[in-house]
C-alpha positions in Angstrom: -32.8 235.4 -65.8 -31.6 232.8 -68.3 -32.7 228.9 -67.8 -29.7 227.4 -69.5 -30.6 223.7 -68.2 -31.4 220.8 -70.2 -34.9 219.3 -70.0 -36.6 216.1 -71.0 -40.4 215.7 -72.0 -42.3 213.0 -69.7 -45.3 211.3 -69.8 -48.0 209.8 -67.2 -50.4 207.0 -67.0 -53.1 208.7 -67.9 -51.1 210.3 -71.2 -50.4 214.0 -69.5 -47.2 215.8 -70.6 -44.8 217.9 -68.7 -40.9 218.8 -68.7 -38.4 217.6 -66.2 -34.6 218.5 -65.6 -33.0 216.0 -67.8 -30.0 215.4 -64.6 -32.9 214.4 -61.9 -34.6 210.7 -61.3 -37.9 210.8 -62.8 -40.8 211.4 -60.3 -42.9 207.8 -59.5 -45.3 207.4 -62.6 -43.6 209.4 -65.0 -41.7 207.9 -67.7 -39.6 209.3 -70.4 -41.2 210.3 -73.4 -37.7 210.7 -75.8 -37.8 214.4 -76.3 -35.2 216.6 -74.4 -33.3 220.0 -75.0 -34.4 223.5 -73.7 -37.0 224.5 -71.5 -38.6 226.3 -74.8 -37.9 223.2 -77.2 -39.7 220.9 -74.9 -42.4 223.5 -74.0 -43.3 223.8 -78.0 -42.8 219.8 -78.4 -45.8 219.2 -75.8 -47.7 221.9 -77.8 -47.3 220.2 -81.1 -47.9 216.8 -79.4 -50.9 216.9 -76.3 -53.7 218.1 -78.9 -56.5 216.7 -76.0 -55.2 217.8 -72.6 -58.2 215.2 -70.9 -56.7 212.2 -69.0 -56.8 208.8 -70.9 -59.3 207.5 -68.7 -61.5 210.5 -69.4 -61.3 210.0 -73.1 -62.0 206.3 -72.6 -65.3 206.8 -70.5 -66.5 209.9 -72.8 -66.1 207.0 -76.0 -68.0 204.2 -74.1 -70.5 206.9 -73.4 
C-alpha cells in the first residue's frame, strides 16, 4: 500500500518530534516545526534533527545534576 499524503513535522513542549497529516488541526501542544512533504521526507528530517530523544525537562535536570 502506497501513503501518498502529505505530512508536516511537529514539535512538543518538551522538544519531542513526530509527523502529522499536513490537512488535520494540530493535536493540543503540538506546534509546527516547518518541515512537511512525504511520510519518508519527514521520517529522515526527525532523524537528522532529534539527535537526544530525552524530554527537555530530562535534559535540564540531568545538567543541574
Amino acid at each position: 500500500m502506497t501513503d501518498d499524503g502529505v505530512y508536516r513535522v511537529v514539535r512538543n513542549d518538551e522538544e519531542q518530534y513526530s509527523i502529522w497529516w499536513a490537512d488535520r488541526e494540530l493535536p493540543l501542544g503540538w506546534t509546527a516545526e516547518g518541515t512537511s512533504g512525504s511520510k519518508q521526507e519527514c521520517l529522515d528530517h526527525i532523524g537528522k534533527v532529534w539527535s537526544d530523544m530525552r524530554p527537555r525537562s530530562l535534559r535540564e535536570q540531568m545538567a543541574r545534576a
